[in-house]
LUMSELO-31812 format. One line per 8 residues: number of its first residue (from 1); their letters; for each residue z, y, x of N, C-alpha, C. Coordinates in steps of 0.05 Angstrom, whole numbers, plus 32768, in hexadecimal, padded with zeros to 4 digits. Layout:
<pts>
NUM	a	Z,Y,X,Z,Y,X,Z,Y,X  ... .
</pts>
This chain:
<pts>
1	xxxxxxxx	7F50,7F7E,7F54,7F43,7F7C,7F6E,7F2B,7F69,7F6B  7F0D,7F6C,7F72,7F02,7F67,7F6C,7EF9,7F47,7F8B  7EEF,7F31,7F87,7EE7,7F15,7F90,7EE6,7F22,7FAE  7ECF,7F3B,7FAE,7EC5,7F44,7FC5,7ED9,7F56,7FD2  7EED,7F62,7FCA,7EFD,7F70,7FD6,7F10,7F5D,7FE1  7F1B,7F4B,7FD9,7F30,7F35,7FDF,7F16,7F26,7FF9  7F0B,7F21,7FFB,7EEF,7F10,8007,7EF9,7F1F,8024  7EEF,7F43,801B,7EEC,7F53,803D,7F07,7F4E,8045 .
9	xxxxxxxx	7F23,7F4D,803C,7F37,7F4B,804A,7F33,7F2B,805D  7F29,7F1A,8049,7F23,7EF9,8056,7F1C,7EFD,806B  7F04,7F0D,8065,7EF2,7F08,8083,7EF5,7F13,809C  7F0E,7F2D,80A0,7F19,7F31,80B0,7F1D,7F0B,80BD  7F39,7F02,80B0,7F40,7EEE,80B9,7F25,7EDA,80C4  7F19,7ED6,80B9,7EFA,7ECC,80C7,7EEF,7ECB,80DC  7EE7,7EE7,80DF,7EEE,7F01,80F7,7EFC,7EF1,810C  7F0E,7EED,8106,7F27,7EEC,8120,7F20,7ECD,8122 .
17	xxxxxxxx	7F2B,7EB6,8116,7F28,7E95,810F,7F12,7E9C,8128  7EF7,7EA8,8121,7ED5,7EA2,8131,7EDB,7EAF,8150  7EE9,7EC2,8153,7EF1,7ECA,8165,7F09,7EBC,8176  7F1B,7EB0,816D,7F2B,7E9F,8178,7F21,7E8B,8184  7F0B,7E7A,8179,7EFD,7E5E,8184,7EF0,7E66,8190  7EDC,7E7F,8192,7ECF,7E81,81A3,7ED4,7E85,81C5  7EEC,7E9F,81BD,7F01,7E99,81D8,7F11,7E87,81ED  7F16,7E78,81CB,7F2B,7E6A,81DC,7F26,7E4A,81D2 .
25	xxxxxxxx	7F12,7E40,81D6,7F06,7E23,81C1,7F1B,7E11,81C1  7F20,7E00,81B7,7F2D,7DE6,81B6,7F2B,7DD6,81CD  7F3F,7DC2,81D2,7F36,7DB0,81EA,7F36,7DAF,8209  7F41,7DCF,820C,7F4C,7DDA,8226,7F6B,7DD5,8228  7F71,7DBB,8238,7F86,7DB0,8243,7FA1,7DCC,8248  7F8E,7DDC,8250,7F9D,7DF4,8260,7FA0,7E11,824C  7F95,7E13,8239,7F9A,7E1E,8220,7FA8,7E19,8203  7FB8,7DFD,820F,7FCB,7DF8,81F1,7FDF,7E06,81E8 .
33	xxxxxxxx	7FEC,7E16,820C,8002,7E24,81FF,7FF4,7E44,81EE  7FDE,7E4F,81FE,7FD6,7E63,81F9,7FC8,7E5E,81D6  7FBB,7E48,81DB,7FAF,7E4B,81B2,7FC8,7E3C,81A0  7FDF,7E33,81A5,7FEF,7E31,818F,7FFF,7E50,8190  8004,7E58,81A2,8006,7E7F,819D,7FF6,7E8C,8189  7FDE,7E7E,8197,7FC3,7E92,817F,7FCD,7E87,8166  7FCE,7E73,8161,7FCE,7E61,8144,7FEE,7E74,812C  8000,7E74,814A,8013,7E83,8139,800E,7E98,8123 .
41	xxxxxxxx	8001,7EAB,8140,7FF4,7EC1,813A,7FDF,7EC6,8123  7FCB,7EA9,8123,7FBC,7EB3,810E,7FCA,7EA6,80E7  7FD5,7E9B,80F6,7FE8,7E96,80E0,7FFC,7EB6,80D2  8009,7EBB,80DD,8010,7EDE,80DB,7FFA,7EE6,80C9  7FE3,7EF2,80D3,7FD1,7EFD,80D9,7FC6,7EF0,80B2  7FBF,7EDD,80B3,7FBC,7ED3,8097,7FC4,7EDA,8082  7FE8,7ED7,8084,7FF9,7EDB,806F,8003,7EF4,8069  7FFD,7F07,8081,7FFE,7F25,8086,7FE6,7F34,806D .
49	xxxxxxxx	7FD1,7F25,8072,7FB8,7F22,805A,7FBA,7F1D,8044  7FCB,7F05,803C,7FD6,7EFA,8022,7FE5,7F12,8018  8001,7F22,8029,8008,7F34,8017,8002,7F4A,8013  7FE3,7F55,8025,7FE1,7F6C,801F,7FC9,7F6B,8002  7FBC,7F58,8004,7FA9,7F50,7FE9,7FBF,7F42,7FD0  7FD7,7F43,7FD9,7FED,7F3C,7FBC,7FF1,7F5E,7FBB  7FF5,7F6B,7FCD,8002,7F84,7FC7,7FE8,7F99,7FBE  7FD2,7F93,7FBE,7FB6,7F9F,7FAD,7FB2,7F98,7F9A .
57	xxxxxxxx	7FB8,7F75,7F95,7FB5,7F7B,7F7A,7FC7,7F83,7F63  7FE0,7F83,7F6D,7FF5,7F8F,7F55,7FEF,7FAA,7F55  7FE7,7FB3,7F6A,7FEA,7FD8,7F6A,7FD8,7FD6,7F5B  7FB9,7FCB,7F65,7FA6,7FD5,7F4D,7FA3,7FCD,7F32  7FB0,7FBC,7F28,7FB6,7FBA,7F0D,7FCA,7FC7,7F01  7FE1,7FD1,7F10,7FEC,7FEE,7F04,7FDE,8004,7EF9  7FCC,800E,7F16,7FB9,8021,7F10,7FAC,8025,7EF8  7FA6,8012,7EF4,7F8F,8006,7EDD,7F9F,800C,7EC4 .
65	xxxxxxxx	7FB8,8006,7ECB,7FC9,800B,7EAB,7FCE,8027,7EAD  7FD7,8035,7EBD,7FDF,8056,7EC1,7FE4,8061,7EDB  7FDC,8074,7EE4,7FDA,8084,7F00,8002,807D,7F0B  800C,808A,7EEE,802C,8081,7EF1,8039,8067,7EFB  802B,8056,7EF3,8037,803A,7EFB,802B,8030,7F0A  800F,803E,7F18,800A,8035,7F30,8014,803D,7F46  8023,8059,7F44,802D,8066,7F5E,8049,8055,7F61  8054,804F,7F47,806A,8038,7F41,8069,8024,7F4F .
73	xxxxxxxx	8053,8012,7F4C,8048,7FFA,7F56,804C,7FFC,7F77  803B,8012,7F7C,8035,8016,7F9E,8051,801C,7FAA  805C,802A,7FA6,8083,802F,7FB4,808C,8016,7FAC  808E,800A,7F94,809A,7FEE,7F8F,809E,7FD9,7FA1  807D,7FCD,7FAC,8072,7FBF,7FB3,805F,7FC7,7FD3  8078,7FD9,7FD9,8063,7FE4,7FF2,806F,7FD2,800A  807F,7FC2,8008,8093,7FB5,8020,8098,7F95,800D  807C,7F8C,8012,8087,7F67,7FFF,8093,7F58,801A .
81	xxxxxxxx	8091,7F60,802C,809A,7F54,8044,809A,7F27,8044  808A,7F2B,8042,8088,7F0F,8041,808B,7EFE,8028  808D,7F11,8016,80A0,7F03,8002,8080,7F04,7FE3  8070,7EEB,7FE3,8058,7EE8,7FDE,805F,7EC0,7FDF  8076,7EAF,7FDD,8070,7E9F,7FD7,8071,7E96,7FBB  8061,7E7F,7FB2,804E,7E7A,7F95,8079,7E83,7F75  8086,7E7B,7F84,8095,7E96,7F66,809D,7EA5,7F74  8099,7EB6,7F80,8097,7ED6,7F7F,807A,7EE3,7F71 .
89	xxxxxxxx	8066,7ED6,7F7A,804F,7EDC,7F69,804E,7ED4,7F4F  8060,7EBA,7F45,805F,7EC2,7F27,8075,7ECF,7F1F  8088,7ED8,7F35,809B,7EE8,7F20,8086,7F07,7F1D  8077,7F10,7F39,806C,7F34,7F32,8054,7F2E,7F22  804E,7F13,7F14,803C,7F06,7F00,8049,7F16,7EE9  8063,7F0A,7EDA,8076,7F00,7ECD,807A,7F30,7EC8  8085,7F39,7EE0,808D,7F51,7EDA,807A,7F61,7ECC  8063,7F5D,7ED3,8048,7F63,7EC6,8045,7F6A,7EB4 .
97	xxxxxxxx	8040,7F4F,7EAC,803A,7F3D,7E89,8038,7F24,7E87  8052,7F19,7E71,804F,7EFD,7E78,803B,7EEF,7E76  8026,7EF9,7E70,800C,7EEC,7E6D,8001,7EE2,7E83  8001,7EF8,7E96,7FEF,7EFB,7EB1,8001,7EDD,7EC1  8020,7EDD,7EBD,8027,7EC0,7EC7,801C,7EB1,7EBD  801C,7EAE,7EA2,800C,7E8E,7E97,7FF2,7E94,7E9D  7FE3,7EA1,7EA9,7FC7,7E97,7EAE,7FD5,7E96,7EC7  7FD6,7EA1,7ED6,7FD9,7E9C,7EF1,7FE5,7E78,7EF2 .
105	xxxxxxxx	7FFF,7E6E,7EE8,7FFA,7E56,7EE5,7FEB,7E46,7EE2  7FE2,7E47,7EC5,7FCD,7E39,7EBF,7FB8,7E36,7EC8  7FA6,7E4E,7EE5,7F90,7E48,7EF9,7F9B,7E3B,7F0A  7FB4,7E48,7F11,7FC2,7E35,7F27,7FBB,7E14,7F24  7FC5,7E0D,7F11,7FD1,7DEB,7F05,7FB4,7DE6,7F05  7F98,7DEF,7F00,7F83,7DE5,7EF9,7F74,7DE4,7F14  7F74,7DFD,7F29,7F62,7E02,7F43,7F75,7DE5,7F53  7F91,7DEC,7F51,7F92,7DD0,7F63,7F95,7DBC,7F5A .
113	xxxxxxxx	7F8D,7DB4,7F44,7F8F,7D8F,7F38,7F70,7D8D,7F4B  7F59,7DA3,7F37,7F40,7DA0,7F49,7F38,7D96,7F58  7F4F,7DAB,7F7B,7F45,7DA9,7F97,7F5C,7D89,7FA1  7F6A,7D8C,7F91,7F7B,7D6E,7F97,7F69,7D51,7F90  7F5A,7D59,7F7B,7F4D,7D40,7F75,7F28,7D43,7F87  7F24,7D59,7F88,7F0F,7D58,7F98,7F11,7D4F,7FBA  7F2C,7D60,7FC6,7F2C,7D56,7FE4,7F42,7D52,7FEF  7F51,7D4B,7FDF,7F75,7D3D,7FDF,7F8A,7D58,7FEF .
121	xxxxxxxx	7F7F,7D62,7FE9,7F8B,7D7E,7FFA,7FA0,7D8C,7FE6  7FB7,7D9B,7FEC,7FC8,7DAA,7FD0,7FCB,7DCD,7FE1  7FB7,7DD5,7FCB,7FAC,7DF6,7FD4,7FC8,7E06,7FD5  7FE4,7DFD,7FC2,7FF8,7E04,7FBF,800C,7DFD,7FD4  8006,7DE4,7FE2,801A,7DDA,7FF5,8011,7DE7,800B  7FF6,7DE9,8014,7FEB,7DFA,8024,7FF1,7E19,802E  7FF3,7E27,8018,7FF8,7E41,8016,8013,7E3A,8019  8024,7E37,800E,8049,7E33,801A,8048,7E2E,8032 .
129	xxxxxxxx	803B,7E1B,8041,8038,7E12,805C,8034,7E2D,806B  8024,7E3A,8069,8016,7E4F,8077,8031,7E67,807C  8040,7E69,805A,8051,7E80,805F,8065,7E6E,8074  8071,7E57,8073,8083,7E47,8087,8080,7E4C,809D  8060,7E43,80A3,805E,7E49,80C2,8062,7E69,80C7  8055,7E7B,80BA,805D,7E90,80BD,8070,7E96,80C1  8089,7E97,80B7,80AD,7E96,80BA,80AE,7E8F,80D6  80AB,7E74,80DA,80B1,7E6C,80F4,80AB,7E76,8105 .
137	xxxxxxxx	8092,7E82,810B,8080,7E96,811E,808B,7EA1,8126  808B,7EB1,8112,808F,7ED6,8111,80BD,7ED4,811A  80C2,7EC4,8111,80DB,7ECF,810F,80E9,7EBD,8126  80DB,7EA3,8132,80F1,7E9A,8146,80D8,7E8C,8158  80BE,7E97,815B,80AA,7E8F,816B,80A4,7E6B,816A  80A4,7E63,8159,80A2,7E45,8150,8089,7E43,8149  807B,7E31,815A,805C,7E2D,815A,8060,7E11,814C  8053,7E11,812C,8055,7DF5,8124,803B,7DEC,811F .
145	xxxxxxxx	8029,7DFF,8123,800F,7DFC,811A,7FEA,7DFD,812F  7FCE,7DEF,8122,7FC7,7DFB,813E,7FB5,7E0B,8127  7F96,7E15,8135,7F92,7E2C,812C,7F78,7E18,8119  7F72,7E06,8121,7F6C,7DEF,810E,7F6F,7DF2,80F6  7F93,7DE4,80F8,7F9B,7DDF,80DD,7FA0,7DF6,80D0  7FA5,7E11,80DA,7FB0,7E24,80D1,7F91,7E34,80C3  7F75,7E30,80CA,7F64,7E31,80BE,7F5F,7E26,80A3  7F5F,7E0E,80AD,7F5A,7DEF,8090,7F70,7E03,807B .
153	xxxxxxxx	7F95,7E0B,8082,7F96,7E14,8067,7F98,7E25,805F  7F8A,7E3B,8075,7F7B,7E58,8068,7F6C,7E54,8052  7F5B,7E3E,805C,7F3C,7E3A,804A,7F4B,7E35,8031  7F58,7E23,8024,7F6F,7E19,8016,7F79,7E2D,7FFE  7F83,7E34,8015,7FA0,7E48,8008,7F96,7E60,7FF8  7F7E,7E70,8009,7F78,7E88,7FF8,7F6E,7E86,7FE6  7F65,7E6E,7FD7,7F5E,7E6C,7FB7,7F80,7E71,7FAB  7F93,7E78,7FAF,7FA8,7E7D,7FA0,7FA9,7EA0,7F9F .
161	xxxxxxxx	7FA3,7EAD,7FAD,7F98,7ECE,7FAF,7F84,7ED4,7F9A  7F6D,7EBB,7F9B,7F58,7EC7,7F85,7F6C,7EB8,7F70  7F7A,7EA5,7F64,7F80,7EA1,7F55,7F95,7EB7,7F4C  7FAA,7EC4,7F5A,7FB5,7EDF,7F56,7FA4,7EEF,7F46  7F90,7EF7,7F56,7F83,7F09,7F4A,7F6E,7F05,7F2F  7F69,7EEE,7F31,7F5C,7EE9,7F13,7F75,7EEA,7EFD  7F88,7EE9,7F02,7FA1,7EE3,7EEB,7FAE,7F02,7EE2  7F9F,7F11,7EF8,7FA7,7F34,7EEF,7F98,7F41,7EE7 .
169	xxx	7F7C,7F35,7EE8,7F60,7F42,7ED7,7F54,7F36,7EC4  7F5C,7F19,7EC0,7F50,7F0E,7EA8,7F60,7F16,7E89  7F5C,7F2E,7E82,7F69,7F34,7E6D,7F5C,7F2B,7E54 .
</pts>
């Protein structure tokens, strides 16, 4: 899957983030309960993203190997149902080729020493966070988040998607 294909799924989410503030801005006394709803929501809405760009790029690196093991890939992997946190992605790393895990590690261990030493942030604790709140949302309406923070570790988190995907094409 190529930077720009992973990018247009992003910018959906973009889309919506620009559309949410514009609606509904920050700072309205009388909209806290309504934007930590949204925040749930765009939280969903994120990680809903996360697994459909996990579930493109395994299909299309099947493809790539044989029409057979991509139709494999796609029935396999057509229902990840949430299940996209950091080892499940290196185990459908790992099922692959163990290779594609050790790079996938090894960008991993290097993008976040990086963004940890550049802006004290952990792109890995971030993205876990995101599937958490997600859980909570979606399955017992638990607003832990606002649409703020749930931005900050969008921005974050989706360098672990391009890192996915660099670890299945850098052959």
């Amino acid at each position: 899957m190529s930077r720009k294909e992973i990018d247009s799924h992003f910018a959906k989410i973009n889309e919506l983030i620009v559309e949410i503030q514009d609606i509904v801005p920050d700072g309205s006394y009388k909209m806290v309960k309504f934007r930590a709803d949204l925040a749930g929501l765009l939280v969903v809405a994120i990680t809903a993203t996360y697994e459909n760009c996990v579930k493109e790029i395994l299909c299309e690196y099947a493809n790539k190997k044989h029409v057979a093991f991509g139709k494999f890939a796609t029935r396999n992997f057509e229902k990840l149902n949430s299940k996209i946190r950091i080892n499940d992605l290196e185990r459908y790393c790992s099922i692959f080729d163990p290779d594609i895990k050790i790079r996938f590690r090894k960008n991993l261990a290097r993008t976040k020493s990086k963004i940890l030493n550049r802006v004290g942030k952990n792109i890995e604790d971030s993205y876990m966070q995101l599937l958490a709140w997600r859980h909570a949302f979606a399955h017992a309406h638990i607003q832990q988040t606002t649409i703020e923070e749930a931005v900050s570790y969008f921005v974050l988190s989706k360098r672990i998607i391009y890192i996915l995907d660099d670890a299945f094409n850098d052959e």
